[in-house]
C-alpha positions as CSV (number, residue, x, y, z in Angstrom):
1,X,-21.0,-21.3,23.8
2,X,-19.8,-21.8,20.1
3,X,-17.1,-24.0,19.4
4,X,-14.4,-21.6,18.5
5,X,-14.8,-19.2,22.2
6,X,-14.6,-22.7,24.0
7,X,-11.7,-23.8,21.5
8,X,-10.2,-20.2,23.1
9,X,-11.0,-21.2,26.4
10,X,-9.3,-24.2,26.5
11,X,-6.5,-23.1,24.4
12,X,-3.2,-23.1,26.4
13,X,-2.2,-19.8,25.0
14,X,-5.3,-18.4,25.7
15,X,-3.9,-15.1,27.2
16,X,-1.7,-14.7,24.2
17,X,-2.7,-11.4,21.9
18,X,-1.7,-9.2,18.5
19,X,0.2,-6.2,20.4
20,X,0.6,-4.4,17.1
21,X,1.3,-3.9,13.4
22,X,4.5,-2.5,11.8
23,X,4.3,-0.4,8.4
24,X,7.7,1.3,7.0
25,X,7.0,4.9,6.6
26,X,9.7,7.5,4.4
27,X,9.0,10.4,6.6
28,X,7.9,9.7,10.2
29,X,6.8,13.3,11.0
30,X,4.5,13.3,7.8
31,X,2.6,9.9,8.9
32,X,2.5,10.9,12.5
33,X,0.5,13.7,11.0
34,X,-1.2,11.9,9.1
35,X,-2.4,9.4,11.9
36,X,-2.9,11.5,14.7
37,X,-4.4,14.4,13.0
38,X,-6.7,12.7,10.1
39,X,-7.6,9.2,11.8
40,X,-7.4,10.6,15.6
41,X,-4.2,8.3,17.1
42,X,-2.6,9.1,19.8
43,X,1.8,9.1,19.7
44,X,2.0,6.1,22.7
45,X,5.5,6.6,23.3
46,X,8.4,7.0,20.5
47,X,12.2,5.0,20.2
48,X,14.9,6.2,18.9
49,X,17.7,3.9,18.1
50,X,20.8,6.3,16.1
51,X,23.1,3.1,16.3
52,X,21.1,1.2,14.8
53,X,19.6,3.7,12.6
54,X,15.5,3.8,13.1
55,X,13.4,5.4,14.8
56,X,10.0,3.8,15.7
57,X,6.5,5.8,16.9
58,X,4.0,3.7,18.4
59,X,0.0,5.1,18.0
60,X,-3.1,4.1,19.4
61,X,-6.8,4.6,20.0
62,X,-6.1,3.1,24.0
63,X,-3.0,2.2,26.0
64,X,-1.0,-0.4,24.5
65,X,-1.9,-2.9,27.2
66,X,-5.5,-2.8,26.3
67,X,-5.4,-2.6,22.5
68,X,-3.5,-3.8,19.2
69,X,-2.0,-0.5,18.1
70,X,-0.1,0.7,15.1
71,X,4.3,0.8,15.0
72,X,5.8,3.0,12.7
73,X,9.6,2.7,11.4
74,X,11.5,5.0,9.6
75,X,14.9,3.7,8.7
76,X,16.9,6.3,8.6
77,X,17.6,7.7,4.7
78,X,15.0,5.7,3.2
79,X,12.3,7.7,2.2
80,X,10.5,5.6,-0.2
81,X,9.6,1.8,0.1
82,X,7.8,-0.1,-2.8
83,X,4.4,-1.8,-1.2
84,X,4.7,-4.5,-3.4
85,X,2.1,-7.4,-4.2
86,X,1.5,-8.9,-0.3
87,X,0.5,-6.0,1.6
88,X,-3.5,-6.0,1.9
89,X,-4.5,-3.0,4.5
90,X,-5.0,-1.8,7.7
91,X,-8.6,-1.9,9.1
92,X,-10.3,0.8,11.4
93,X,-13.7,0.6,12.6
94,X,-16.0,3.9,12.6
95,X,-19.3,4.5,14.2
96,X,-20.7,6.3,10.4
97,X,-18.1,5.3,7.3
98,X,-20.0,8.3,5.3
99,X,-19.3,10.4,8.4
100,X,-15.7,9.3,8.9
101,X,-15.0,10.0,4.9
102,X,-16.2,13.3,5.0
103,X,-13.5,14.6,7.5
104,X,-11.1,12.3,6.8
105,X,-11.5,14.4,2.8
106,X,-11.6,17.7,4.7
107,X,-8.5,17.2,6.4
108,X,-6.7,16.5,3.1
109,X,-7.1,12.9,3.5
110,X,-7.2,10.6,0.0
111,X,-10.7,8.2,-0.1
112,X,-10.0,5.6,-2.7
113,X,-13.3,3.8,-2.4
114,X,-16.4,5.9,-0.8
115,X,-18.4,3.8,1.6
116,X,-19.9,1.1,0.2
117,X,-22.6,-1.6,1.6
118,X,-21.3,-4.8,0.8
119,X,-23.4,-7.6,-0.8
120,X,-24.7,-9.9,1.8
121,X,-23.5,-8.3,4.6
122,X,-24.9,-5.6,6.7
123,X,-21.0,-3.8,6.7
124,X,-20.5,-0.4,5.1
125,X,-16.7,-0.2,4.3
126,X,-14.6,2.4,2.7
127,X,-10.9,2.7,1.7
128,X,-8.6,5.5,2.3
129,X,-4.5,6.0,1.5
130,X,-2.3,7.0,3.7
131,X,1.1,9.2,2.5
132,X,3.0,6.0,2.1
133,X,0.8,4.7,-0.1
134,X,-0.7,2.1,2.5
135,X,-4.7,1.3,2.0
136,X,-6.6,1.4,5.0
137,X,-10.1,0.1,5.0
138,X,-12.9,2.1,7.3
139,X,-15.7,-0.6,8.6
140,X,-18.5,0.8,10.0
141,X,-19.2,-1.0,13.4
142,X,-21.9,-0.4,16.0
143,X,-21.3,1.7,18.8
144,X,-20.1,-1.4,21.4
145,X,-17.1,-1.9,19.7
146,X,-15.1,1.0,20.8
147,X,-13.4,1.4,23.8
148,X,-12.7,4.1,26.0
149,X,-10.3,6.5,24.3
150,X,-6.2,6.8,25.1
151,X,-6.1,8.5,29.2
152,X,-2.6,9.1,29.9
C-alpha cells in the first residue's frame, strides 16, 4: 500500500467526497442541450427556486450517490457571465479522445485543441468549449474507469 491510500485509510474523514461542481450558465435550456445531447449527461433532477430567483439542473454520467456530477445555475436575467482569469476547466474522461472529438464536431460541438499526446505521459487530451464559454478538457482513459451508466 502507498502512503497516500493508507494516509486515506486512516484519515478521519475518509468517507468524505466531491458531490459536484457548479458553473453559471446564461441560458439553462441551451447548456442542458449542450450537455446531454453533445457530451451524453443525463438531467439528474432540476430545482427551481422563483423566490430566490435560480434555477439549478443537476447532470451526470451515474446517480448522484455514486458519482461527482455537474450543477448548473442560471440566475434569473443574467444571461452572460465573464469567466474571468481563475476558472481552469472541467475534465471528462473518454475511452478514444479522436473518437470523442469527431461527434462531439458533428453535433455542432466547438474543439479548441484536437487530441494531443502529451509529452512524457502516455495521456491523449483534447479541449472543447461549451456555449458559456467554459473549456472542458477530454482525457482519454482506459476502459476501467467508467462506470456503469445513469439507471433510473
Amino acid at each position: 500500500m502507498t502512503q497516500l491510500e493508507n494516509s486515506f485509510e486512516e484519515n478521519t474523514v475518509k468517507t468524505s467526497r466531491i458531490l459536484h461542481t457548479m458553473l453559471r450558465v446564461g441560458d439553462m435550456r441551451q447548456s442542458v442541450d449542450f450537455y446531454t445531447r453533445v457530451l451524453g449527461l443525463q438531467v439528474l433532477r432540476r430545482f427551481d427556486q422563483p423566490t430566490e430567483s435560480y434555477s439549478l439542473t443537476f447532470l451526470g454520467y451515474a446517480k448522484e450517490q455514486h458519482s461527482c456530477v455537474l450543477e448548473l445555475t442560471y440566475n434569473y436575467g443574467i444571461n452572460h457571465y465573464d469567466i474571468g482569469n481563475g476558472y481552469g476547466h472541467l475534465a471528462i474522461g473518454v475511452r478514444d479522445c479522436s473518437k470523442a472529438c469527431a461527434e462531439i464536431s458533428a453535433l455542432g460541438g466547438e474543439i479548441t485543441m484536437n487530441p494531443t499526446r502529451l509529452d512524457g505521459l502516455n495521456e491523449v487530451i483534447a479541449f472543447i468549449r461549451d456555449p458559456d464559454g467554459y473549456q472542458i478538457e477530454l482525457v482519454e482513459r482506459p476502459e476501467d474507469w467508467f462506470i456503469a451508466p445513469v439507471t433510473k
